[in-house]
N, C-alpha and C positions, 0 to 999 in steps of 0.2 A: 815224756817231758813233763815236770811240774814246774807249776805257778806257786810265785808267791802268797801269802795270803792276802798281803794288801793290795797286789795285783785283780786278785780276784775280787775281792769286797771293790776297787777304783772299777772293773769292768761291769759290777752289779749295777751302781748306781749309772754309769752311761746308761746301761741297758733302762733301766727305770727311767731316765729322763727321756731318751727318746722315746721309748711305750709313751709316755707321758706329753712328750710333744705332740706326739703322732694324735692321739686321743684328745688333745685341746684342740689343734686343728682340726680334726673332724667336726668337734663339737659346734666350735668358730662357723664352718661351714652350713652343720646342717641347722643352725642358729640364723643365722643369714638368710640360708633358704626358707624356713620355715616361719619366720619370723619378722625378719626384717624386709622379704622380697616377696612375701607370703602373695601379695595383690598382683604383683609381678607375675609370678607364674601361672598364680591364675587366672589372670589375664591369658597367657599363652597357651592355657589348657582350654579356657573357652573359646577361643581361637580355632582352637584344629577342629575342635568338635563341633563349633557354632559356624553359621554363615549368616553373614546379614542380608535380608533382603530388602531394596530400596522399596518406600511406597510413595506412591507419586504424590504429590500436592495438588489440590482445583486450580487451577488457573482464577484469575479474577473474571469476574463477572463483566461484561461489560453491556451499560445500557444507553438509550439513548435520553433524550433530554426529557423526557415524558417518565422517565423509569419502565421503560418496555427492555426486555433482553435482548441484544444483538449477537453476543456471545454467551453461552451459555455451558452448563459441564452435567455431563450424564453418563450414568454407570456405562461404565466397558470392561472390558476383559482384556487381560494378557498373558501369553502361556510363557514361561520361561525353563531355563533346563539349569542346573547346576553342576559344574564339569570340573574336574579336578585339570583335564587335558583336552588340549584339540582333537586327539584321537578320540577318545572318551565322546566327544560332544559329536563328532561328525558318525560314531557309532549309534547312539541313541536317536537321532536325526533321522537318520539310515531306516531305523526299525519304525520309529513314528508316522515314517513316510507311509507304511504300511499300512496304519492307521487312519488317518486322516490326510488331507490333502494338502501334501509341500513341497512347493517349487525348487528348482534348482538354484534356481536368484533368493529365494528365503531362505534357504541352508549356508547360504555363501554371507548373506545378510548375518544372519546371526555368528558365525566364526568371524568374520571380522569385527561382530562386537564385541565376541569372547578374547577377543587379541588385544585390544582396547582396553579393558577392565576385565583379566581374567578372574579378580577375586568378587566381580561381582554375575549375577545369574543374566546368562546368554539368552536375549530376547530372542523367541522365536516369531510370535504372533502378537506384535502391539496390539492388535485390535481382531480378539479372535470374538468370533459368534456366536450365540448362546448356544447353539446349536452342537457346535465343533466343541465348546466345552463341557457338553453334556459326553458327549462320545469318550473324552478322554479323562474325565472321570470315572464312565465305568470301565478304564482299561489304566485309572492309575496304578494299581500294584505293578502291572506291568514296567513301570517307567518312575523308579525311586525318587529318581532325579528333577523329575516337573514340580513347575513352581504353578501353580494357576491362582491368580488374583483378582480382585475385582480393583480394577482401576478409572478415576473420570479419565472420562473421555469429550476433548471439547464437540460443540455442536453447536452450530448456526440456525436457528429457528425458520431462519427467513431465506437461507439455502444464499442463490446466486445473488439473490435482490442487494444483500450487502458486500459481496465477494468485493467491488472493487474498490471498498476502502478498509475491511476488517480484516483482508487476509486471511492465515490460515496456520497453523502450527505444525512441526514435521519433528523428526528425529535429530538431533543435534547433529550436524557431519562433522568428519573430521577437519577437515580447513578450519570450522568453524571453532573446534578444542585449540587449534591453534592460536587464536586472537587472543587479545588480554583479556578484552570484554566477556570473553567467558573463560577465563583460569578458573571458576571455581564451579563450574558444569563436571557433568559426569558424562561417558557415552552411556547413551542409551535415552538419557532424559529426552526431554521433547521441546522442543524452542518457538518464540513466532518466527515467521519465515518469511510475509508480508504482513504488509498493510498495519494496520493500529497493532495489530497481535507483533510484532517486529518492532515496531515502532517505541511500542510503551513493555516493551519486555520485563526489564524491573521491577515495575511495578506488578505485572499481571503472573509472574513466572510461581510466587508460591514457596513454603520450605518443605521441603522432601523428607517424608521420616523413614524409620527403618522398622525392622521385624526380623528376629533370629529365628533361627531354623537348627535344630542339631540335627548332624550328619554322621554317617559310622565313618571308616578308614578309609573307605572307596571313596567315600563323598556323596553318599545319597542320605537321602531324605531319613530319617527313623521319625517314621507315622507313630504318634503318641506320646510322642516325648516334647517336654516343656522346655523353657530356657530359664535361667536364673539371672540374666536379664529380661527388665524392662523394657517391651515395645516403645519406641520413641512415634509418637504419629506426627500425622502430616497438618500443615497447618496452610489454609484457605488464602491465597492474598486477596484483599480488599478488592470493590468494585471501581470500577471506572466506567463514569460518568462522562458522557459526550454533547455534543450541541446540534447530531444525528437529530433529525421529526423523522422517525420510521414511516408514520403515516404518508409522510410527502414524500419519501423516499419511493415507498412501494407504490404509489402514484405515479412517480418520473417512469420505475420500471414495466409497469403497465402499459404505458403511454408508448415507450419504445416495442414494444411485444417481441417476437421472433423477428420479423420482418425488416428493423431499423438496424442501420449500425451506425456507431456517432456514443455522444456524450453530451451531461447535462451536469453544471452546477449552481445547485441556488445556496444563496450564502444571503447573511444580515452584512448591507452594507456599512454597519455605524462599529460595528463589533468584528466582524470577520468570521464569525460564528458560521461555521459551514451545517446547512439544513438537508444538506442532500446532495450525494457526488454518484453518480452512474456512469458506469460505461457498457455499452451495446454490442453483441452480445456479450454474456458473462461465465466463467465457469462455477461450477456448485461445488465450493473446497470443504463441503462435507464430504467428498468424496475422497477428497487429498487426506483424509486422518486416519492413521493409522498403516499411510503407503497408497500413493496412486495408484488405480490398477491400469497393469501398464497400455490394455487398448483405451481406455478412457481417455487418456496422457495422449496417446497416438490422432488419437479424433479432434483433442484440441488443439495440435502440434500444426496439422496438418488442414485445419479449416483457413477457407481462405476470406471469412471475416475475423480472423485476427482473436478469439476471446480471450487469448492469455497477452495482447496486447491490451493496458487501461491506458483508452482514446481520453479519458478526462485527464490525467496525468503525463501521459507520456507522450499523446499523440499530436505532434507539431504540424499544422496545416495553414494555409493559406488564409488569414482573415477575411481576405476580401474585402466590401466594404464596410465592416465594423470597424476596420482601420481608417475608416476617412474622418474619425472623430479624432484622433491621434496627429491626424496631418491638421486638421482644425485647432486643434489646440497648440500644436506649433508654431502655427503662422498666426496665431493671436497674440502666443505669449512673444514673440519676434516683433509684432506690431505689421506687420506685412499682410494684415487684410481686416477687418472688421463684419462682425453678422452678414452686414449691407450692405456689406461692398461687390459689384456685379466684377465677374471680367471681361477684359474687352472681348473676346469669341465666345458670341452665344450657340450654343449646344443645336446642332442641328443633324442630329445623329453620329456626331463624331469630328474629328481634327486632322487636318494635317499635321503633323513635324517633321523634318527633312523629308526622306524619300518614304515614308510612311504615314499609312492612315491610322490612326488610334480611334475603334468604337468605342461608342456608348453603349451601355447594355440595353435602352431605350431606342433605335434605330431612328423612328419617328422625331427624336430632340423632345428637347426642354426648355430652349431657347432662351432668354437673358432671365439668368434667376442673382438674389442674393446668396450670400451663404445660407443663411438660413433655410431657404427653398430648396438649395442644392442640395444642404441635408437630408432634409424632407423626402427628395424625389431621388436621392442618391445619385446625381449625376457626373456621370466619370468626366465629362469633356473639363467643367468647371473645376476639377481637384488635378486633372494635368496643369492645368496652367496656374495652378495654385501650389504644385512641385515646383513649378519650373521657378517660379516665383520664389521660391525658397531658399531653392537650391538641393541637390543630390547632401552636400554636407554637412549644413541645418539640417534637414531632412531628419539626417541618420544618428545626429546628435541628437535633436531632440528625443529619436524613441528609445533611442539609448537613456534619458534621463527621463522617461515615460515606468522606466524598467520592463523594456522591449525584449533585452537582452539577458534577462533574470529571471531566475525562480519565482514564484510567486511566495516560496517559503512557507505552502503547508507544511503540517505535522505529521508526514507519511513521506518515508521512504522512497516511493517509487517516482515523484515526480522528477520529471527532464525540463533539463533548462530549454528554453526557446530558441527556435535559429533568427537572429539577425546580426545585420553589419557590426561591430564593433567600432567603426569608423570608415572611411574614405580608403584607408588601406587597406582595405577589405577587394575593395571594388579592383585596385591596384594588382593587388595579387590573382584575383582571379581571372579577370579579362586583359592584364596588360594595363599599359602607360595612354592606349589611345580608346578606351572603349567611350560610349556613346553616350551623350547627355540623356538619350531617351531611357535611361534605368528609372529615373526621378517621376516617370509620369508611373510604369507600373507599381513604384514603392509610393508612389501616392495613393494609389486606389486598394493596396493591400494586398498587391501580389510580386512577382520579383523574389529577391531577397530575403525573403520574410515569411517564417512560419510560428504561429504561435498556438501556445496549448490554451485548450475550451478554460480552465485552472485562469490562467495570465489575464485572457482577455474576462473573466468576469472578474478579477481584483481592480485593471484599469476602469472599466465599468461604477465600480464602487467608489472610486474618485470622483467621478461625472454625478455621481448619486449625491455626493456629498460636500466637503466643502475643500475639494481637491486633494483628500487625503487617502490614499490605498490602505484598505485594511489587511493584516496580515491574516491566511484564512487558516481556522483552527478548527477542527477535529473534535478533542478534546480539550474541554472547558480551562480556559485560561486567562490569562490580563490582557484584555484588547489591545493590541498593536497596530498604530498607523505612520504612514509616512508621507508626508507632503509630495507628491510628484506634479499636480496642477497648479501649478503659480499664477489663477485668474483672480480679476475683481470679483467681486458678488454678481456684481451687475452681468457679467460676462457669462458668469455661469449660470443662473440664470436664465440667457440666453441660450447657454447649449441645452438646459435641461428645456427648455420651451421647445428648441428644432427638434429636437429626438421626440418629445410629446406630439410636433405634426406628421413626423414617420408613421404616428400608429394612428393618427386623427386625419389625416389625407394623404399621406405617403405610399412607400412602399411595403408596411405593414397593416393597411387600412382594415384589412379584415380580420384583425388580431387584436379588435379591441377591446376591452372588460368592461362593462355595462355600472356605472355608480364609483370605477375607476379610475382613476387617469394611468395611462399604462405610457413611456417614456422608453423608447431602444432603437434601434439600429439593426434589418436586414444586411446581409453580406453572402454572395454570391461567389464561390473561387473559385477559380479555375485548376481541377485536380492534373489535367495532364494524362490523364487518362481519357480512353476512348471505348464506344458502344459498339455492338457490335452491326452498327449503322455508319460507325466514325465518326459519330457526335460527338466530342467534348463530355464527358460527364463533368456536373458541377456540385461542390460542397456547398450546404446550403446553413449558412449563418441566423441566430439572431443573438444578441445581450440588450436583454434592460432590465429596467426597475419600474417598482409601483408602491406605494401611489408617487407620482412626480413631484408632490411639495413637501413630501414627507417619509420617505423610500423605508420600506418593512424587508425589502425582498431585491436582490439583483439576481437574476439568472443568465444565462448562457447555454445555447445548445447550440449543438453542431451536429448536423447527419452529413456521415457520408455517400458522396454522389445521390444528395438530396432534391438537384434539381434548383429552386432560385428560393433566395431569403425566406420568401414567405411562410414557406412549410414549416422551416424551424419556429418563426413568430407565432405561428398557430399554436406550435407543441410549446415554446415556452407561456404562452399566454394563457392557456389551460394552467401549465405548472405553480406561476401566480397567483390565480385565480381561486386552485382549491385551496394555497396556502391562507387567503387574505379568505377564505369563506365567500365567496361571490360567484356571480355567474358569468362565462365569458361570453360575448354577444354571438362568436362563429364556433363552434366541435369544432368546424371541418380541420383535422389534423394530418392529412393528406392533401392538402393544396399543390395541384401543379404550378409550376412556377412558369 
């Protein structure tokens, strides 16, 4: 068969032009790649061969108002693995275990953080010790894969003594990757988990840098080799600054020792500025960094003084009679009694009301007193019929606009609202259409109804200090907040501040008084509901005040429980006072039977 010739010369040139397409398009191509996408791909090649490894950030410093550390950051260790696979990771883990010592709860720990972020390195050992990471450096060839870094690690200086308002920092959970609040967290990072560390997270969390690491095909480590990137480091968040006296702090927790269980708050009544929050016992969340160990966990799980409950925040109890200033200043601002006004039944160790006797905590009487006296001597007979006089629904309004019923609105996380009525339909719902007028005499004296946190009652406290305004208590150094809850004359307050000054000058705190001070509060005695193993009654033993009376520097509040009668706590807070204001208190004795 032949071709034409122009047949052949039209089939040369096709040939030529596709050879010729074909070849621009290549060129198109390796132009693009080489050229135009050049940072592209190398990006992608540093990629396979590179791994980043996160470096933690210090956490902020935190101190108190003196510039002392309450929160502090110091070298630590953490061992991590880099796994291409789950298999891979639970392999290495496997052999490691041979090694050094790891749980079946740490192997399980770190796979499910390798599932979480598998492109980033699978924490084995947050918080390994110098010890265990001397061991696995002499057996790094063994293990390509380990990351070992030196990372801060937070620490508390002052161990339990600040546990229950600093909290303590832990691993991010997962629930917690869930919230929006932290969309831009990683797993593995480390979070506050209570207290100011929770609280003030933003600020104290820090930015995280990175460190590349080249790897072969497997995905291990190649000991020797550099990256062509730059390490990005980690960068410090600033300090925070609190209104914490560590000194008076570790005072309050001295003062409680092993022995107390209960809570203490001293706060500046003009500011809100909290000087000192304890609660009795405590746990030491140095212990919590890095992973509870889990019998530690079990021992404070299982103690039956409570230390992973905070009595100063959360713990709602009976006021007793520190509440009889609240029913006093209800029935002032209603007009329905004055200082000196006496009631008609003088106190002769207690009342009838219907087919019931109501004591006195005094058996012996008190016999025709004013209010004022009554305060003084704390006399339950005079404050039932000073309910009665009010009524159950005055009563409940007013501690409702006392903020009876409310937070006190510190700066931390863990506080609980207070149990009281919300109103009349309180009482409705739970006893029925027909229950008893005589609730009004126990929610007169501060018990019934009504439980309030050590927190509550020293912010009402600070109204009494001042000129009827609650300070909001802060933490962390902020713009003083108050709110008017006392609607008295001057003159009237006054008054109250004069009765609570004869509490501690002939009352029921007479041996709690500060020598060059005038000391200003109110014993409270409750009734817990619990029993001895006599079947006594155990009782919470109340005090709140302030000092000096014409000029208050300091309001406190302490609560023991099953303390036995006011006094005790008057003692321990009139110590707590005392070394704040530099003075000497007239009585130690901090152990007062009641």
């Amino acid at each position: 068969m032949s071709f034409h010739p122009n047949d052949v010369r039209r089939r040369g040139i096709a040939a030529n032009v596709i050879v010729a397409a074909v070849i621009l398009f290549l060129s198109a191509g390796f132009f693009r790649t080489q050229v135009l996408e050049h940072a592209e791909y190398r990006l992608q090649s540093e990629t396979n061969r590179l791994r980043e490894v996160p470096l933690p950030a210090p956490r902020g410093v935190i101190y108190d108002r003196n510039g002392k550390p309450i929160a502090d950051n110091v070298v630590g260790y953490s061992v991590s693995v880099l796994a291409q696979k789950e298999d891979t990771l639970r392999a290495v883990l496997q052999r490691l275990s041979g090694t050094i010592n790891i749980t079946p709860t740490q192997i399980e720990q770190a796979v499910r953080r390798f599932r979480r972020a598998p492109a980033r390195p699978a924490v084995i050992l947050p918080d390994a010790s110098f010890d265990v990471v001397s061991v696995l450096e002499e057996h790094r060839m063994q293990f390509p894969g380990l990351i070992i870094q030196s990372s801060p690690r937070r620490f508390y200086p002052d161990g339990p003594i600040v546990a229950p308002f600093v909290g303590y920092t832990g691993e991010i959970s997962e629930s917690e990757l869930a919230k929006p609040e932290y969309e831009d967290y990683k797993a593995g990072q480390q979070v506050g988990k209570q207290g100011l560390e929770r609280a003030y997270e933003t600020q104290l969390r820090g930015r995280e840098g990175s460190q590349f690491v080249e790897v072969d095909a497997r995905g291990r480590v190649v000991a020797g080799q550099g990256s062509a990137r730059p390490d990005l480091l980690p960068v410090a968040a600033p300090p925070l600054y609190t209104n914490i006296d560590l000194d008076l702090q570790r005072f309050v927790a001295g003062i409680f020792g092993d022995s107390l269980i209960g809570g203490a708050v001293a706060m500046e009544p003009k500011t809100g500025a909290v000087l000192a929050l304890y609660s009795a016992p405590t746990p030491d969340y140095n212990r919590f960094i890095g992973g509870v160990p889990a019998a530690y966990f079990d021992s404070l799980r299982t103690d039956p003084r409570r230390p992973l409950y905070n009595k100063a925040l959360q713990g709602a109890y009976p006021p007793g009679s520190t509440w009889k200033l609240a029913t006093t200043v209800v029935g002032l601002e209603m007009g329905a009694v004055t200082m000196s006004d006496r009631m008609p039944i003088p106190c002769t160790g207690g009342m009838q009301y219907g087919n019931r006797y109501f004591r006195c905590w005094d058996k012996r009487g008190h016999g025709s007193l004013p209010l004022s006296g009554a305060i003084a001597k704390s006399c339950d007979v005079y404050f039932y019929q000073l309910g009665l006089r009010l009524g159950l629904a005055r009563l409940v309004a007013g501690g409702v606009s006392l903020g009876m019923q409310s937070k006190a609105g510190i700066d931390l996380p863990e506080e609980k609202r207070p149990r009281f009525p919300e109103s009349i339909d309180y009482f409705n719902r739970k006893y029925g259409k027909n229950w008893s007028q005589s609730i009004v005499l126990s929610m007169a004296i501060g018990q019934g109804d009504n439980s309030q946190t050590i927190l509550n009652m020293a912010r009402f406290y600070s109204a009494l200090a001042t000129d009827g305004s609650a300070a909001k208590p802060e933490i962390v150094r902020g713009k003083p907040e108050r709110v008017q809850i006392v609607k008295l004359s001057d003159e009237q307050m006054d008054q109250l501040r004069g009765a609570l000054v004869g509490v501690v000058e002939g009352g029921t705190a007479s041996r709690s008084a500060i020598k060059g001070v005038q000391l200003a509060g109110k014993t409270g005695t409750a009734q817990s509901g619990q029993l001895d193993e006599n079947g006594k009654e155990l009782d919470h033993a109340w005090f709140v005040g302030f000092a000096p009376a014409n000029d208050p520097k300091i309001v406190v509040a302490v609560m023991i429980e099953f303390g036995g009668h006011g006094t005790r706590a008057a003692a321990i807070a009139s110590a707590i006072i005392a070394n704040y204001l530099k003075v000497t208190p007239i009585s130690s004795d901090l152990t007062t039977e009641g």
